[in-house]
N, C-alpha and C positions, 0 to 999 in steps of 0.2 A: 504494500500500500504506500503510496506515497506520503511522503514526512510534511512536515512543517506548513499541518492545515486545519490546527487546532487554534483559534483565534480566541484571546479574552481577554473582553471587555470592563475597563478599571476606571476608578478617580485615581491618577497618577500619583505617590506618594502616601495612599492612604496605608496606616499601620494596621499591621495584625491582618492583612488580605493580600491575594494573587497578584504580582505585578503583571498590569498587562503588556501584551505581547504575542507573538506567534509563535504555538509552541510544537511540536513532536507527538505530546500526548496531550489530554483533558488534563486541566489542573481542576485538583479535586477541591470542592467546595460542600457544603452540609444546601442539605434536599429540602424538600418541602414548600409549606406553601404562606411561612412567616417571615421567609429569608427575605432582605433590602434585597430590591431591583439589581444592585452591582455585587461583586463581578457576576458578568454574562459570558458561560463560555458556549462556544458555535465552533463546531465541527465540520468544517466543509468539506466538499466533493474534489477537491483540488489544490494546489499551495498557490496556483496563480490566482483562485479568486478568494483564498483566506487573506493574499495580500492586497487584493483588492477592498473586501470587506473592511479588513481592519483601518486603512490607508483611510476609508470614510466615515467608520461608526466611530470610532475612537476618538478623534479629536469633540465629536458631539456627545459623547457621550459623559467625556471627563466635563467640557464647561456647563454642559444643562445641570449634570448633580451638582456641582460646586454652585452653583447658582440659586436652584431650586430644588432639592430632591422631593419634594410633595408633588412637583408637578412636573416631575422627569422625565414620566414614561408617556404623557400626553405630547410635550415636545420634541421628542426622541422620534417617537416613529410618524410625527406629524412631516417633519424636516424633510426639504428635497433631497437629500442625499441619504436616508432611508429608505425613502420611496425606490429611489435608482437600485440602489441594492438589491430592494423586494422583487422586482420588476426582472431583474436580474436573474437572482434565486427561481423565483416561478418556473425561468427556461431553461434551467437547467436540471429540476428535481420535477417529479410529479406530487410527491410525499415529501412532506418536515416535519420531522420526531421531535416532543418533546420529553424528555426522563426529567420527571420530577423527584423521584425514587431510585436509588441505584448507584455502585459502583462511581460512576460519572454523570453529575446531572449538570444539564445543561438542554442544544439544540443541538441535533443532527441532521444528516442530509443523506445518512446511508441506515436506513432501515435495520439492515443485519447486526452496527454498530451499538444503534438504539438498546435494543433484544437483550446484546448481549451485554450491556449495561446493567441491566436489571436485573438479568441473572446472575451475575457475579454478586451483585449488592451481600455484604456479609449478611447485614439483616434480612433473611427473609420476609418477616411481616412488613419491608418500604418496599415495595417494588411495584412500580407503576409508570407506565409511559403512553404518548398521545403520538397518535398522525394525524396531521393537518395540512390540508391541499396550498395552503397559500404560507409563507416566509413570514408576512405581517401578525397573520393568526396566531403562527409558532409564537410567532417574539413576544406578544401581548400576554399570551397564558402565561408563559415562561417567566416575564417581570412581573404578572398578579398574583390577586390571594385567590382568584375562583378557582373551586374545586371540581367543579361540573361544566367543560367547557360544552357551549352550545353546538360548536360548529366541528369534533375533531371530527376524524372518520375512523380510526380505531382507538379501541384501547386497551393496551396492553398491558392486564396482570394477572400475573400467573398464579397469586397464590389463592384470589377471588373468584375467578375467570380460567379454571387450567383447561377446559376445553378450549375458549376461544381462544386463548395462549397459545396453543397448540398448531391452532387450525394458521394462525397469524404466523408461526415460525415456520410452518412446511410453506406460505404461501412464498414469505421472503427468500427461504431455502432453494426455493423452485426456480424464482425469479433472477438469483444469482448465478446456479450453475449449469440451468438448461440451456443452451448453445441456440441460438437462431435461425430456422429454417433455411433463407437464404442470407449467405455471407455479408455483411454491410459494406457499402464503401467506407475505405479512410477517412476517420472523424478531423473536420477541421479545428484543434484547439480554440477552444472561445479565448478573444481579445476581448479585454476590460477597459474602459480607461483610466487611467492610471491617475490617482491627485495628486492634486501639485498641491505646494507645502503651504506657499505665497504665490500670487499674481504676478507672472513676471511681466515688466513692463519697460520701455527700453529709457535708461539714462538721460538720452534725447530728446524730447516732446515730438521732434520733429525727422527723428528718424526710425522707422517702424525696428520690432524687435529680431532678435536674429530668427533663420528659422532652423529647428531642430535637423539631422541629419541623423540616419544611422549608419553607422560603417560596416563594410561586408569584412569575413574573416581573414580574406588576403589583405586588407586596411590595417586592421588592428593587430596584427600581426609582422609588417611588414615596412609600415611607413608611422611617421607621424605627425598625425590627427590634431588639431584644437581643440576644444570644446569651451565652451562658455558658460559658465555658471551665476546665476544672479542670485547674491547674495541678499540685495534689499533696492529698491526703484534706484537707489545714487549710485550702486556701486556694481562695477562688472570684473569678475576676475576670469581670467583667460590660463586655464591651466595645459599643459603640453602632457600629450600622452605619449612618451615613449614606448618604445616596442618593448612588449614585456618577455621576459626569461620563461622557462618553463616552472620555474619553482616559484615565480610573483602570479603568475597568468593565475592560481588559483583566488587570489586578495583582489584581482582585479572590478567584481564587481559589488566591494563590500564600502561599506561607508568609512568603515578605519583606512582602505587604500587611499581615498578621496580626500579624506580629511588631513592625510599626511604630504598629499601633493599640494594643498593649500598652504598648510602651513608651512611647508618649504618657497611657498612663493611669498608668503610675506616674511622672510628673510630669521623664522624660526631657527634652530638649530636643535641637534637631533635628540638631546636630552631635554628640551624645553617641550619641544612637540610629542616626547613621549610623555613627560609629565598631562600633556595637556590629553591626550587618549587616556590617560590612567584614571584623570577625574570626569571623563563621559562614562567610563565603567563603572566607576565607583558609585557616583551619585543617582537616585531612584528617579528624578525629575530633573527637568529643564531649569525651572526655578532655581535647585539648589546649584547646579552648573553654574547658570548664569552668574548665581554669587559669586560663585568662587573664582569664576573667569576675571569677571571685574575688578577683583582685588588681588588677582595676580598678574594681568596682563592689560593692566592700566592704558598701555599707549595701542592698544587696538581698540574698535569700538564694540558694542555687543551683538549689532549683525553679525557679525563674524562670528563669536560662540553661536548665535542661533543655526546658521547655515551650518556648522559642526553639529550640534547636535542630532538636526534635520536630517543629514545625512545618514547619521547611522542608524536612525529608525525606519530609514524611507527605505536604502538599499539590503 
């Protein structure tokens, strides 16, 4: 199965909870139907669209609690870029699990995942989960306290229900490894669009902004490339992509590669700029970065730490 498409959904820096993030596995959380709205963990069908999801629910999700949490979950999935995601979800799943009960509770997008959720649950007597035809449905039961949703289409528990239980795992069962009459064509991987972090806009009023490029393997391998990164509307930094070695090619698309060719252009040196990766590791939040950038690195401004730390949650 493919990794790192476990997404969840945090107030950044809050104590005694999940840091969110893209993870490998569900981080585990307590079930039920008293638990606060956050953390939300979602389970997707893929790593491309967990990094999609998260890239747009996460920043909404940490400033609506921080704002308001009584009126969280009304602004959360009211938001156009909910909507996008849902919208999204729909075309890609028929069915969205929710495990209220289990092992890993959260939402899912692979039925068989859900099941097996709940039967792990140590506790026998918690074991309960929902499918529901639409992503928005999921998300709503998922953040409420109703116990009886109107709209799911099953529900799975096994130790209330072990017929339908039953009847519900041979059908997922079936559905997984019964082979297709005739062969399908090559699936085209669904493209997301990707968010951007800030608006980029060009320095110039009067000269429109660059436009993106992407290089083929004989490029990036062979010659070297510009790219342009915009930091904040005043300021434009032009970093040089050297042809990378076999041993860097593997850093090359992470945010510590990027943030180290930065900091090498504004005239860093190489124990300054490792200090400066050690405190994006170290610290849980933007906010406390930001501190500590400020009071050690005086003569930069703090676009600069933003664009670093942007980087390493983006890439």
């Amino acid at each position: 199965m493919e990794g790192n498409r476990c997404v969840c959904l945090n107030v950044i820096g809050r104590e005694g909870s999940q840091k969110p993030g893209i993870y490998e596995t569900m981080r585990f959380m307590k079930g039920g139907y008293k638990q606060p709205p956050l953390p939300l963990n979602i389970q997707c069908h893929s790593r491309s669209f967990a990094k999609y999801l998260y890239g747009l629910l996460q920043p909404l999700a940490n400033r609506y609690y921080r704002e308001s949490p009584d009126s969280f979950v009304d602004k959360f999935i009211s938001s156009e870029e909910f909507q996008e995601v849902a919208t999204a979800a729909n075309e890609q799943v028929d069915l969205v699990w929710v495990v209220k009960y289990g092992k890993f509770v959260g939402i899912f997008f692979e039925g068989l995942d859900a099941i097996s959720s709940v039967d792990e649950a140590q506790e026998s007597k918690w074991q309960q989960a929902f499918a529901f035809r639409t992503f928005k449905e999921a998300v709503v039961f998922q953040l409420g306290s109703i116990k009886n949703p109107d709209h799911h289409v099953w529900e799975y528990n096994p130790r209330e229900q072990p017929n339908a239980a039953d009847e519900i795992r041979q059908l997922l069962n079936v559905a997984e490894v019964e082979p297709p009459s005739t062969p399908p064509a090559p699936a085209t991987p669904p493209r997301f669009p990707r968010p951007m972090l800030r608006s980029l806009r060009s320095p110039n009023p009067d000269t429109p902004p660059p436009t993106p490029s992407r290089r083929n393997r004989s490029q990036a391998e062979g010659t070297s490339v510009g790219t342009s990164f915009v930091a904040s509307p005043q300021i434009t930094v032009h970093v040089n992509q050297d042809p990378l070695s076999a041993g860097r090619r593997s850093l090359f698309h992470t945010g510590a590669y990027w943030s180290c060719r930065i900091l090498r252009n504004l005239q860093f040196d190489e124990r300054s700029a490792g200090k400066v990766e050690d405190a994006i590791r170290k610290f849980n939040s933007k906010e406390e970065f930001l501190q500590w950038f400020n009071t050690k690195c005086t003569v930069i401004s703090e676009d600069w730490a933003e664009l670093l730390w942007d980087l390493h949650s983006e890439l």
